[in-house]
PQR file with spaces between the fields and no chain letter, atoms N, CA, C, O and H, PARSE charges and radii, in Angstrom:
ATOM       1  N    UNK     1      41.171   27.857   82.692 -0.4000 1.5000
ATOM       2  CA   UNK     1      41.294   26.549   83.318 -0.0000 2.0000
ATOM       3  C    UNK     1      42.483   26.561   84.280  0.5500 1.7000
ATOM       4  O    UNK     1      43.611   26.809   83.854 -0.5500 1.4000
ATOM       5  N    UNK     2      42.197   26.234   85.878 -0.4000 1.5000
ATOM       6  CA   UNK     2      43.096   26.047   86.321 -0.0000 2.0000
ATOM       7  C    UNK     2      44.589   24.885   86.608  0.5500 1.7000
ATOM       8  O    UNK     2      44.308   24.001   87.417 -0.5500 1.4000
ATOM       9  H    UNK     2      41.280   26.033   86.225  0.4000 1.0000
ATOM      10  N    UNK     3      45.460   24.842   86.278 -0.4000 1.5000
ATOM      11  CA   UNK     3      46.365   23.573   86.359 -0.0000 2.0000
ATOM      12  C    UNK     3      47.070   23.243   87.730  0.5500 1.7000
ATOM      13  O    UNK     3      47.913   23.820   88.417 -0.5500 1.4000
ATOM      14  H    UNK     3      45.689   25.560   85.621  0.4000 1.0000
ATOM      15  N    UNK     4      46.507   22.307   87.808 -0.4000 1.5000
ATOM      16  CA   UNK     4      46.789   21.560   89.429 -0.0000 2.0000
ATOM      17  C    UNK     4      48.275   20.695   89.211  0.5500 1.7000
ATOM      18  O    UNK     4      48.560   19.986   88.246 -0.5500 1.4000
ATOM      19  H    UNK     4      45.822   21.839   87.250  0.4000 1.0000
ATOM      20  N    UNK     5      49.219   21.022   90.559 -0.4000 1.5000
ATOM      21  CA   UNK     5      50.319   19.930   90.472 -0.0000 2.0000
ATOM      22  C    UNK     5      49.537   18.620   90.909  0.5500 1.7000
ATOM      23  O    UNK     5      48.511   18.439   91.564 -0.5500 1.4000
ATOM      24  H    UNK     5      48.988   21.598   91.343  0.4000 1.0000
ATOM      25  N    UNK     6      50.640   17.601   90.141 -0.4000 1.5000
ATOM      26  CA   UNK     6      50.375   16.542   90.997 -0.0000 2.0000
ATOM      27  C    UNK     6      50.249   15.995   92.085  0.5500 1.7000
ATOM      28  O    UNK     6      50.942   16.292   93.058 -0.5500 1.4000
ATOM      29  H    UNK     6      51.474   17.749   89.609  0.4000 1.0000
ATOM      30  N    UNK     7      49.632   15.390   92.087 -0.4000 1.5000
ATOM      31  CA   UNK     7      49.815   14.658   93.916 -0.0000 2.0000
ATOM      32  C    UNK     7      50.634   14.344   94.265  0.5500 1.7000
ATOM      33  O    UNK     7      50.763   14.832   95.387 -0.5500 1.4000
ATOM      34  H    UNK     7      49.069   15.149   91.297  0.4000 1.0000
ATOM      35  N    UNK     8      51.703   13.542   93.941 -0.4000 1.5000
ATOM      36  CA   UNK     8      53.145   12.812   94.332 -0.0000 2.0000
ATOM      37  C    UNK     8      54.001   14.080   94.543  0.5500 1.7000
ATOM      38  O    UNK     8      54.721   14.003   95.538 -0.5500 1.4000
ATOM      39  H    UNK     8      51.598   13.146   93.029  0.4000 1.0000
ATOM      40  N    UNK     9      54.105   15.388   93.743 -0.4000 1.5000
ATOM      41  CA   UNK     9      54.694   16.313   94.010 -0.0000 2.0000
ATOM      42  C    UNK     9      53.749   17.572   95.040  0.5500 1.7000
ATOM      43  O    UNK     9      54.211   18.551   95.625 -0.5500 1.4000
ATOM      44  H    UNK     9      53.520   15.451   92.934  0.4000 1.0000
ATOM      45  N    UNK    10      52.967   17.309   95.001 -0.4000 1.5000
ATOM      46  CA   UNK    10      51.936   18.804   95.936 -0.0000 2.0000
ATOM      47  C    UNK    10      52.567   18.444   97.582  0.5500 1.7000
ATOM      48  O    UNK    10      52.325   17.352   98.096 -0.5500 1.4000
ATOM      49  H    UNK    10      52.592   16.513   94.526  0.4000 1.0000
ATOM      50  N    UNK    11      53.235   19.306   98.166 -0.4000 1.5000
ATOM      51  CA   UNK    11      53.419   19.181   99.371 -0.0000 2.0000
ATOM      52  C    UNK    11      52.054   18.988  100.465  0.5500 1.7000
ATOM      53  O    UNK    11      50.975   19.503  100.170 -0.5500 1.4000
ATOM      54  H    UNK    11      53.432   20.193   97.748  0.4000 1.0000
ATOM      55  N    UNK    12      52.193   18.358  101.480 -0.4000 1.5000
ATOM      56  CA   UNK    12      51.003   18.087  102.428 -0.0000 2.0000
ATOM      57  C    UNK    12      50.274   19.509  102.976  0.5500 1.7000
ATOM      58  O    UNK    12      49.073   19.767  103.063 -0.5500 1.4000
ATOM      59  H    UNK    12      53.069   17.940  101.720  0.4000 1.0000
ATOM      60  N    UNK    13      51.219   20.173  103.247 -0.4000 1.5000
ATOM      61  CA   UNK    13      51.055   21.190  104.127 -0.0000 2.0000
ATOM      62  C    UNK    13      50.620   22.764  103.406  0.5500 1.7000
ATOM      63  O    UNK    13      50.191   23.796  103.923 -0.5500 1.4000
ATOM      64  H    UNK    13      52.194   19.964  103.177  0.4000 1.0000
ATOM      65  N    UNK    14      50.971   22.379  101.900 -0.4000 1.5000
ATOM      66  CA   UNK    14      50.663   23.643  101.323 -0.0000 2.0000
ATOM      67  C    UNK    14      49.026   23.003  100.525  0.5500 1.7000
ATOM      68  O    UNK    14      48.109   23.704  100.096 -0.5500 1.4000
ATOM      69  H    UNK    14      51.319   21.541  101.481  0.4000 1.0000
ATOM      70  N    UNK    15      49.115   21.427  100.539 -0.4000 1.5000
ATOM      71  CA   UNK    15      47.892   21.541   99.913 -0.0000 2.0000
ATOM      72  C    UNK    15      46.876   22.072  100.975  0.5500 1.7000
ATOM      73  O    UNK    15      45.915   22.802  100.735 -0.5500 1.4000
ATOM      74  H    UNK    15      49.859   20.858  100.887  0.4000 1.0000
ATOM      75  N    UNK    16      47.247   21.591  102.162 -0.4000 1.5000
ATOM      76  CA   UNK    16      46.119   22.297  103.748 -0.0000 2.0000
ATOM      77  C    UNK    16      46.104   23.706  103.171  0.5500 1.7000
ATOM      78  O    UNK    16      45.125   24.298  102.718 -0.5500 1.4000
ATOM      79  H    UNK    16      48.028   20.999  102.358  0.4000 1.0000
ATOM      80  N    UNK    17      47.110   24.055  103.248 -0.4000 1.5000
ATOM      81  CA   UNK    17      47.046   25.778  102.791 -0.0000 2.0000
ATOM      82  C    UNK    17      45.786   26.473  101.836  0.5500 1.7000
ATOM      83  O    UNK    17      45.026   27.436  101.936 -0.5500 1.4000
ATOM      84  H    UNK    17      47.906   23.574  103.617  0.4000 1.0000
ATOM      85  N    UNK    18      46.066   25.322  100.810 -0.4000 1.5000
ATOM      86  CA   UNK    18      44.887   25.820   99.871 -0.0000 2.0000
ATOM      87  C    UNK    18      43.909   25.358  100.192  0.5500 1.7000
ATOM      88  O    UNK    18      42.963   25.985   99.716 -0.5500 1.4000
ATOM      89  H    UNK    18      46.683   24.540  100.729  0.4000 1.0000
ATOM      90  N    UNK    19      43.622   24.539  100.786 -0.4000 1.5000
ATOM      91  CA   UNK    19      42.237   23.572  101.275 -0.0000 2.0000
ATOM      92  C    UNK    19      41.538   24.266  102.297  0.5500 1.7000
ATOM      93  O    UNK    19      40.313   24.292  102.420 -0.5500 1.4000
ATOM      94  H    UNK    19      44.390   24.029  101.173  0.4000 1.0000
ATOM      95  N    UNK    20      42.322   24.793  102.981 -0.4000 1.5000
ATOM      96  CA   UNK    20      41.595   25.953  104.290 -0.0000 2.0000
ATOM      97  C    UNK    20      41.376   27.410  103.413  0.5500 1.7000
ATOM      98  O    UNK    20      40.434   28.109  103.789 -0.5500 1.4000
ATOM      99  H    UNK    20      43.317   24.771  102.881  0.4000 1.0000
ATOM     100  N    UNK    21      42.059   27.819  102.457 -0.4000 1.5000
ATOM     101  CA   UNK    21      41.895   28.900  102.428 -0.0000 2.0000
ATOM     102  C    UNK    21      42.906   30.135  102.284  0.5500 1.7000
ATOM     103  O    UNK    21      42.864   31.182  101.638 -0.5500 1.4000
ATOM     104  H    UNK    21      42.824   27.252  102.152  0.4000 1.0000
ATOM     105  N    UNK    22      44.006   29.455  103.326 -0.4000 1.5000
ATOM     106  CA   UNK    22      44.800   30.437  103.842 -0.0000 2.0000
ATOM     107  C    UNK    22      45.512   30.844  102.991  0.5500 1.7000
ATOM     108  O    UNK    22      46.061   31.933  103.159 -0.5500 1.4000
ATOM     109  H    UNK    22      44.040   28.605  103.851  0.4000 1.0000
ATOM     110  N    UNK    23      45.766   29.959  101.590 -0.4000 1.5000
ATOM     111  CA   UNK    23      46.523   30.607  100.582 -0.0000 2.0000
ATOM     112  C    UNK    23      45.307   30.701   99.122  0.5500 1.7000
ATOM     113  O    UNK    23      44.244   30.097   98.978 -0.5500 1.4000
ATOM     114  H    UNK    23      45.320   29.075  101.453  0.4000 1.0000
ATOM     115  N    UNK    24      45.839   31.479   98.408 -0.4000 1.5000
ATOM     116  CA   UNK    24      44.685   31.705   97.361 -0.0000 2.0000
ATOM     117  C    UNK    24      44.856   31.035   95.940  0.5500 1.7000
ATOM     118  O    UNK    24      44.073   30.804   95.018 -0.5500 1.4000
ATOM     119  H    UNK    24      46.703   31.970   98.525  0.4000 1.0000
ATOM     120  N    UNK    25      46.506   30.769   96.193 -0.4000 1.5000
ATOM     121  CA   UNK    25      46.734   30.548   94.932 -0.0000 2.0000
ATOM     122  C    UNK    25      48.017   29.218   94.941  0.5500 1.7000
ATOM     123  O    UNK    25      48.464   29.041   96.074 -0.5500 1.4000
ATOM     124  H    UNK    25      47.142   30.956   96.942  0.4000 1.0000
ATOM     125  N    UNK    26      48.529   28.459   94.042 -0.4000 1.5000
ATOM     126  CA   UNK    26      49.372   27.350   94.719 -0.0000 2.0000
ATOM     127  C    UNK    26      50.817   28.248   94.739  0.5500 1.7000
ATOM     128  O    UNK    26      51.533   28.179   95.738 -0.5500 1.4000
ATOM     129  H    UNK    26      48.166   28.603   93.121  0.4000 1.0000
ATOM     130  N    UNK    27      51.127   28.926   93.808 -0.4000 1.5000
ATOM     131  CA   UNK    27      52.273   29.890   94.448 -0.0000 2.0000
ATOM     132  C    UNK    27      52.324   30.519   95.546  0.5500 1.7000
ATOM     133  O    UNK    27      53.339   30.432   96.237 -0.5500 1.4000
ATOM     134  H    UNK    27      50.545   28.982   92.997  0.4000 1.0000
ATOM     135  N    UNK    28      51.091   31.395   96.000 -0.4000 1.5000
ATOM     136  CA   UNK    28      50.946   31.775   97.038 -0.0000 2.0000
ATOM     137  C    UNK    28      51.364   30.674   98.388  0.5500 1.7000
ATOM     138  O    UNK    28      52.129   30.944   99.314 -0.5500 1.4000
ATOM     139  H    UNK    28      50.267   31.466   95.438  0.4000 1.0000
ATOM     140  N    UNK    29      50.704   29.540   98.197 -0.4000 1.5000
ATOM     141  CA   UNK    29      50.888   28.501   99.206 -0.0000 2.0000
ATOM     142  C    UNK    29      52.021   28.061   98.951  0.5500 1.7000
ATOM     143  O    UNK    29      52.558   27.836  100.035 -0.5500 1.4000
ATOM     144  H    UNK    29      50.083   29.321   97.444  0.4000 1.0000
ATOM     145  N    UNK    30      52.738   27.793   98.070 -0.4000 1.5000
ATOM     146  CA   UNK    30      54.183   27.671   98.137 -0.0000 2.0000
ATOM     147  C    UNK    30      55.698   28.606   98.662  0.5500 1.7000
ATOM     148  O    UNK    30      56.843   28.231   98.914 -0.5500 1.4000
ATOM     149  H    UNK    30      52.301   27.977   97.190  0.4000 1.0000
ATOM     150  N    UNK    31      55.176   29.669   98.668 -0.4000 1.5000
ATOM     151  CA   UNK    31      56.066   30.720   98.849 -0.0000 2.0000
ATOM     152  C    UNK    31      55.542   31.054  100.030  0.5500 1.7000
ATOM     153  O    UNK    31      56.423   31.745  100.541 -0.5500 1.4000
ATOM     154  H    UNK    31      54.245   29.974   98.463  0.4000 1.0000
ATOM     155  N    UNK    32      54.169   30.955  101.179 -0.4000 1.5000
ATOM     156  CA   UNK    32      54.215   30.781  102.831 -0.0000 2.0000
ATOM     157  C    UNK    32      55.006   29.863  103.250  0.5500 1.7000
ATOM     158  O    UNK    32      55.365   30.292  104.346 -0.5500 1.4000
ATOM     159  H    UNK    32      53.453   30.393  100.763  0.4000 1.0000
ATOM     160  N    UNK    33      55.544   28.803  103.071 -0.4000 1.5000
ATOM     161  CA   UNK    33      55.939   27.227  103.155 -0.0000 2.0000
ATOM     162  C    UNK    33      57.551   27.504  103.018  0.5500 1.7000
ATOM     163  O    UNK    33      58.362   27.405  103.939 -0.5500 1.4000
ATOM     164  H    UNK    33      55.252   28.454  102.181  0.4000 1.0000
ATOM     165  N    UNK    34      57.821   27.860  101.713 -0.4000 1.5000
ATOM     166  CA   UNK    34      59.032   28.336  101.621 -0.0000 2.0000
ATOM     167  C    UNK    34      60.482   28.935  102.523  0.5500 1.7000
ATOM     168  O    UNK    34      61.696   28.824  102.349 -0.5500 1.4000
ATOM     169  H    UNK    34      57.163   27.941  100.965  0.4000 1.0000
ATOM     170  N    UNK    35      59.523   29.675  103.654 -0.4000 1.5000
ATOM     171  CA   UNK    35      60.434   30.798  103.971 -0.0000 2.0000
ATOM     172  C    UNK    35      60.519   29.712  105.305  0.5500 1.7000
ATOM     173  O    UNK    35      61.604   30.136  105.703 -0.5500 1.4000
ATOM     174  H    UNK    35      58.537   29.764  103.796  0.4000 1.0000
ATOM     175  N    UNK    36      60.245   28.829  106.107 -0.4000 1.5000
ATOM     176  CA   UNK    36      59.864   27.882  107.362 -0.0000 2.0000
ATOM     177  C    UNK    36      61.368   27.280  107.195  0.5500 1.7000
ATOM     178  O    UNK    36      61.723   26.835  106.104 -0.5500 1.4000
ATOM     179  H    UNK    36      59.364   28.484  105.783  0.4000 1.0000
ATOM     180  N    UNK    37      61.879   27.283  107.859 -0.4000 1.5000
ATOM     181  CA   UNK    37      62.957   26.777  108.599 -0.0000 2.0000
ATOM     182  C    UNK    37      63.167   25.787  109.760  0.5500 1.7000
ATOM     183  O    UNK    37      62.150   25.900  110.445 -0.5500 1.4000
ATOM     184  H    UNK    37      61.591   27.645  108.745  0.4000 1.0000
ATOM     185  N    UNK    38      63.964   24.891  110.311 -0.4000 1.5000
ATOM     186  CA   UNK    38      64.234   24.162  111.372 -0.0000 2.0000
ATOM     187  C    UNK    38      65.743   24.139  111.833  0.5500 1.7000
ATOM     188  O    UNK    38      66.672   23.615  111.218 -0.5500 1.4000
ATOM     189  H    UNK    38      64.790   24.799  109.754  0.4000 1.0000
ATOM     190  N    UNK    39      65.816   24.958  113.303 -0.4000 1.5000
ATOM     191  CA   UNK    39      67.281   24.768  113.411 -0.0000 2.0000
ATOM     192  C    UNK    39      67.112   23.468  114.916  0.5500 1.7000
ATOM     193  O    UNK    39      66.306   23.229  115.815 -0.5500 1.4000
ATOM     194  H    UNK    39      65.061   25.383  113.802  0.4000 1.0000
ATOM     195  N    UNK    40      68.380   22.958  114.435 -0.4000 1.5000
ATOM     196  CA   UNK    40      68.727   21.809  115.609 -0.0000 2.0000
ATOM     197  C    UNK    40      70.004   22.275  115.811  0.5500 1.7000
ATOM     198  O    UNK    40      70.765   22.754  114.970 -0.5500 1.4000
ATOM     199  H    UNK    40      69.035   23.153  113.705  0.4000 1.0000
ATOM     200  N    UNK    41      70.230   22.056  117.288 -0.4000 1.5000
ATOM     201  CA   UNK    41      71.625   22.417  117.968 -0.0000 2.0000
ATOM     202  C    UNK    41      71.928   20.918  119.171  0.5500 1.7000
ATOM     203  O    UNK    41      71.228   20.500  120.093 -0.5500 1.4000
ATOM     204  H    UNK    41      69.611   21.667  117.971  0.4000 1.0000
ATOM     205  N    UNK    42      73.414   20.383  118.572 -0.4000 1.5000
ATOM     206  CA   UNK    42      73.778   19.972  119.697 -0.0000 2.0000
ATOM     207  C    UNK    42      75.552   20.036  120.294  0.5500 1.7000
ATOM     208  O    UNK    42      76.611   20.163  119.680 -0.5500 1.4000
ATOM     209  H    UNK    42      73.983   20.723  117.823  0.4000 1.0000
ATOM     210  N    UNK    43      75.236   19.884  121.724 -0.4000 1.5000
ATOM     211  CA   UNK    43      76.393   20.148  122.257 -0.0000 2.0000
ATOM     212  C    UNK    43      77.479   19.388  121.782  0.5500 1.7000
ATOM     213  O    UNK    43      77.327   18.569  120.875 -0.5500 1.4000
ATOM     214  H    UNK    43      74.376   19.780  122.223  0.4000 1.0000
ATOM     215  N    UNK    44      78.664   19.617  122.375 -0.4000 1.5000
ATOM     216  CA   UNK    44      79.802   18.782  122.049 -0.0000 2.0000
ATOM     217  C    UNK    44      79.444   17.458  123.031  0.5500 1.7000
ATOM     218  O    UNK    44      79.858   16.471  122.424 -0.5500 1.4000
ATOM     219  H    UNK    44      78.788   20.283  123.111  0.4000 1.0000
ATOM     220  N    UNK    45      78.853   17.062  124.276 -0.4000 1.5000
ATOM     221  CA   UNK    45      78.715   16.059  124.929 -0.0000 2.0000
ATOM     222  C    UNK    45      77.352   15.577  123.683  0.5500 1.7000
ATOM     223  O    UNK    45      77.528   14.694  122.844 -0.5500 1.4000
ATOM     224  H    UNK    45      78.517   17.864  124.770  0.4000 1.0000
ATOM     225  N    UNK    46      76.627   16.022  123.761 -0.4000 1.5000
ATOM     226  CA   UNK    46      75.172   15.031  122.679 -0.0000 2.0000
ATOM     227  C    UNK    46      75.951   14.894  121.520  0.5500 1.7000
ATOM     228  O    UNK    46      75.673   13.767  121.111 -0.5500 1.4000
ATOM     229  H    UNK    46      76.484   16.740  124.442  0.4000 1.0000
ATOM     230  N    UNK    47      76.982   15.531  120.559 -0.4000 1.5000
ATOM     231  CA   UNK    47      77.324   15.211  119.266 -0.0000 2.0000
ATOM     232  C    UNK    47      78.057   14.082  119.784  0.5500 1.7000
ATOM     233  O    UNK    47      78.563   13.444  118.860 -0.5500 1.4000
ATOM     234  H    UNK    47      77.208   16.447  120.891  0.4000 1.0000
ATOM     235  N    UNK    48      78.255   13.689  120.721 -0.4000 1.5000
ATOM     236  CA   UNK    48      79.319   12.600  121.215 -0.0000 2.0000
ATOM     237  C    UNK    48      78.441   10.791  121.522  0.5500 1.7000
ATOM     238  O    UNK    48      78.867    9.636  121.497 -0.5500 1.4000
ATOM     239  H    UNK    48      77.844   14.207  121.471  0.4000 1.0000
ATOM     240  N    UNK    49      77.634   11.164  121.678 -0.4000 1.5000
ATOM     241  CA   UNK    49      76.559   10.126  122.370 -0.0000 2.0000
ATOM     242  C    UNK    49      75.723    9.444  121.203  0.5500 1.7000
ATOM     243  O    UNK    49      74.932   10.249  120.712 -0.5500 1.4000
ATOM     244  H    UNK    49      77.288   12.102  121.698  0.4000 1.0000
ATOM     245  N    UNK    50      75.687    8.363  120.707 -0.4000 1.5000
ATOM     246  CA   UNK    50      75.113    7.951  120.150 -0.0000 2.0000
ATOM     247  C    UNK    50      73.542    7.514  119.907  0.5500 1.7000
ATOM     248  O    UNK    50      73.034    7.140  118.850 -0.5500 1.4000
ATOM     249  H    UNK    50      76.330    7.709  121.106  0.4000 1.0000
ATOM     250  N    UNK    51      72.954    7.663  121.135 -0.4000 1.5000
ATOM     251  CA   UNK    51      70.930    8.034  120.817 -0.0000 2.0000
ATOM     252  C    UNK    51      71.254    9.332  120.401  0.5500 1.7000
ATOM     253  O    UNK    51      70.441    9.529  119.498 -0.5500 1.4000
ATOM     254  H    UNK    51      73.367    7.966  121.994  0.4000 1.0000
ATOM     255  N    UNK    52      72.139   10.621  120.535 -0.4000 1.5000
ATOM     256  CA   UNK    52      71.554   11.913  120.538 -0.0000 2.0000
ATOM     257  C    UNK    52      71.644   11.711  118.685  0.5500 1.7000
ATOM     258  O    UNK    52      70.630   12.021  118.060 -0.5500 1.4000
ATOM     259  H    UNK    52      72.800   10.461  121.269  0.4000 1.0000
ATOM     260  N    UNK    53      73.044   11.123  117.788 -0.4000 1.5000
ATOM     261  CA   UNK    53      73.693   11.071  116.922 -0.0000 2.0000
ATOM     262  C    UNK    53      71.907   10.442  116.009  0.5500 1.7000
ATOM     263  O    UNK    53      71.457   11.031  115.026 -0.5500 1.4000
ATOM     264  H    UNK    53      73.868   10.872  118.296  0.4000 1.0000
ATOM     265  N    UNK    54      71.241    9.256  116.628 -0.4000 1.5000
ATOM     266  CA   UNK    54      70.310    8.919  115.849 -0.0000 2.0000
ATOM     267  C    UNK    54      69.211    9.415  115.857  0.5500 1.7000
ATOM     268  O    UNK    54      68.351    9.147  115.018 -0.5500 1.4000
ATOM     269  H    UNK    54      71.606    8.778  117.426  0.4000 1.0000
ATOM     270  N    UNK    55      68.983   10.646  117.313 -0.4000 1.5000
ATOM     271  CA   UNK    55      68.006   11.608  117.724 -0.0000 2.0000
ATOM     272  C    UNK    55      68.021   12.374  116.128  0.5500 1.7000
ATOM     273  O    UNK    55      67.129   12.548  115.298 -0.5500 1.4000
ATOM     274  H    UNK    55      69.681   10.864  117.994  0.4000 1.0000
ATOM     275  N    UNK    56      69.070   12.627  116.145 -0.4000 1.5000
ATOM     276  CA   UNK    56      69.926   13.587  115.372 -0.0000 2.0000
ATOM     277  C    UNK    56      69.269   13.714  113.517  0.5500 1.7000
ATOM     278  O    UNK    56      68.634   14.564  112.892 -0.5500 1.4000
ATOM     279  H    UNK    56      69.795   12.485  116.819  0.4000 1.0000
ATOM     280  N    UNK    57      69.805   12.485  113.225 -0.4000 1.5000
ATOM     281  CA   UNK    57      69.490   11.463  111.704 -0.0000 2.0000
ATOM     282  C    UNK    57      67.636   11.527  111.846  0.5500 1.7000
ATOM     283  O    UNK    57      67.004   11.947  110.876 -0.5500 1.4000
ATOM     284  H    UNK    57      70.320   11.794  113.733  0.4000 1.0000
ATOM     285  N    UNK    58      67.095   11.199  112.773 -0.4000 1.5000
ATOM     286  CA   UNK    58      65.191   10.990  112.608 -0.0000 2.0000
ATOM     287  C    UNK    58      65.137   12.810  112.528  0.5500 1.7000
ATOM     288  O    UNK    58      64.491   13.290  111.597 -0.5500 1.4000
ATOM     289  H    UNK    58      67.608   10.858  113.561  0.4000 1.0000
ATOM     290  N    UNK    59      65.707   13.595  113.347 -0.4000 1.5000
ATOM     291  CA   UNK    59      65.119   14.970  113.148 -0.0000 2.0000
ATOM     292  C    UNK    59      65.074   15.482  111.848  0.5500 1.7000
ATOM     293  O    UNK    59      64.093   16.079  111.402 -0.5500 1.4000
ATOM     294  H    UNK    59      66.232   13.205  114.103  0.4000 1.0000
ATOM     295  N    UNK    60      65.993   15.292  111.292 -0.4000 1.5000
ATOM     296  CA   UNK    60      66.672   15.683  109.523 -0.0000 2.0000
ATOM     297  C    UNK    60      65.788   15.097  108.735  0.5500 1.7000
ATOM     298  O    UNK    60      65.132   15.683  107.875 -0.5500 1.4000
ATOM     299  H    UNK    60      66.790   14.808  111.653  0.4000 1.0000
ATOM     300  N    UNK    61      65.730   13.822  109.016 -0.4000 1.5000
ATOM     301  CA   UNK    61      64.877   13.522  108.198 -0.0000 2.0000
ATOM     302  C    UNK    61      63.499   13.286  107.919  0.5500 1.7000
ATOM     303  O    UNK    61      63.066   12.835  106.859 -0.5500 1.4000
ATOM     304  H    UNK    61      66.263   13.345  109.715  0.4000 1.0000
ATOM     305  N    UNK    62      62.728   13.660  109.071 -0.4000 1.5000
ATOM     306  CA   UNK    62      61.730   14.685  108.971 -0.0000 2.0000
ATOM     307  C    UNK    62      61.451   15.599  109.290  0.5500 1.7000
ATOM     308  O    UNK    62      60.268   15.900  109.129 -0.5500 1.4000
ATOM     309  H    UNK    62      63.080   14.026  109.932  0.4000 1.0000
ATOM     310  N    UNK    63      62.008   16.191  109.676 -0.4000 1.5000
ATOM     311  CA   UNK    63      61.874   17.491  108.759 -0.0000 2.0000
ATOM     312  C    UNK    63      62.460   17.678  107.402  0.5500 1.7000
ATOM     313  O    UNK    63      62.589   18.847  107.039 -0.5500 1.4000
ATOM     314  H    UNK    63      62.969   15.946  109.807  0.4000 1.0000
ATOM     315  N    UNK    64      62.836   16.740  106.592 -0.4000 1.5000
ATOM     316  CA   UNK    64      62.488   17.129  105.218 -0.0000 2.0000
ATOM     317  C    UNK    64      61.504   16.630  104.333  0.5500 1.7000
ATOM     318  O    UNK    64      61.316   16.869  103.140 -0.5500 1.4000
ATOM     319  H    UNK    64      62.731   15.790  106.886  0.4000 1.0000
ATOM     320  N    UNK    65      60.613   15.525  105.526 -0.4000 1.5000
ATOM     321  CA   UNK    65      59.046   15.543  104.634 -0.0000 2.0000
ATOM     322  C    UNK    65      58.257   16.282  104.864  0.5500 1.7000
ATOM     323  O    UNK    65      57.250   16.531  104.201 -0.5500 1.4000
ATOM     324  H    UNK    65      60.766   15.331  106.495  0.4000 1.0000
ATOM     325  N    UNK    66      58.910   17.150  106.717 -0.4000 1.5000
ATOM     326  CA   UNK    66      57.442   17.626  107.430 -0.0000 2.0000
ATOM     327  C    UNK    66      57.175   19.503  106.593  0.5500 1.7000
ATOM     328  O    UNK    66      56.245   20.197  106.183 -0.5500 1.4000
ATOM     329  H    UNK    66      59.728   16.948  107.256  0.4000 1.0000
ATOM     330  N    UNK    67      58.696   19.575  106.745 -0.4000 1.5000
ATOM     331  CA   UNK    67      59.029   21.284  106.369 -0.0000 2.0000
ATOM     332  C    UNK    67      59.360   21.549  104.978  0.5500 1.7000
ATOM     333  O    UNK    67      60.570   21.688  104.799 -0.5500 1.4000
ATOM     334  H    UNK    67      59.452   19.010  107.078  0.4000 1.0000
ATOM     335  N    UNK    68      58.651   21.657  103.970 -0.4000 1.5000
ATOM     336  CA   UNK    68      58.858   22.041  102.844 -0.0000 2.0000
ATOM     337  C    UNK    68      60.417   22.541  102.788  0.5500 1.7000
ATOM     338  O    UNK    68      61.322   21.756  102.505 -0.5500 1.4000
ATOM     339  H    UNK    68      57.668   21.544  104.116  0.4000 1.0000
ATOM     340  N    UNK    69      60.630   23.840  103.067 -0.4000 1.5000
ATOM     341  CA   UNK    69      61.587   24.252  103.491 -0.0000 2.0000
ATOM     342  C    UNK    69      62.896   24.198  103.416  0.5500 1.7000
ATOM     343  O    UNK    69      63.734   24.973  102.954 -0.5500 1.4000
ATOM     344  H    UNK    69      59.895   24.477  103.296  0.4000 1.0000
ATOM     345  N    UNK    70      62.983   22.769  104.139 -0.4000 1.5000
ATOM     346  CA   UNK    70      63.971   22.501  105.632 -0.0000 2.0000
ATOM     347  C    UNK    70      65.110   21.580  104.006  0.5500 1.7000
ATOM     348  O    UNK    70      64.740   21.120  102.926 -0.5500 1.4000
ATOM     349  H    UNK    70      62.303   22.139  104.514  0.4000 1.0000
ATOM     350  N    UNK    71      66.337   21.687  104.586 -0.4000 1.5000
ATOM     351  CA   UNK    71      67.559   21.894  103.874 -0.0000 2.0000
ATOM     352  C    UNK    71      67.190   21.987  102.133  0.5500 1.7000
ATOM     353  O    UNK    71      68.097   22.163  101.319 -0.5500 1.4000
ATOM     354  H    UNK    71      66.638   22.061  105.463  0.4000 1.0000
């Protein structure tokens, strides 16, 4: 019998994983997902500017629903 995570915890992107195929197994699809990273860089003029500062805050924080991953 296989044991499925929950929904509230199954990431979006690894359940695609298993849903297409591309992973075989939910470890498998967890450990492609895993290794995905996001780097953001800003200058000393954008760390200074306040749209870049809230550019800044929306990037972080999704990418930590979008990127398994990410911090």
């Amino acid at each position: 019998m296989t044991t499925l995570a929950p929904a509230d915890t199954l990431h979006r992107l690894v359940k695609e994983a298993l849903d297409s195929g591309e992973a075989a197994s939910l470890s498998e699809a967890n450990e492609l997902f895993r290794g995905f990273r996001i780097g953001i860089e800003l200058d000393d003029v954008l760390a200074g500017d306040e749209a870049s500062q809230i550019a800044l805050l929306t990037a972080v924080a999704l990418a930590r629903r979008v990127i398994s991953g990410a911090l």
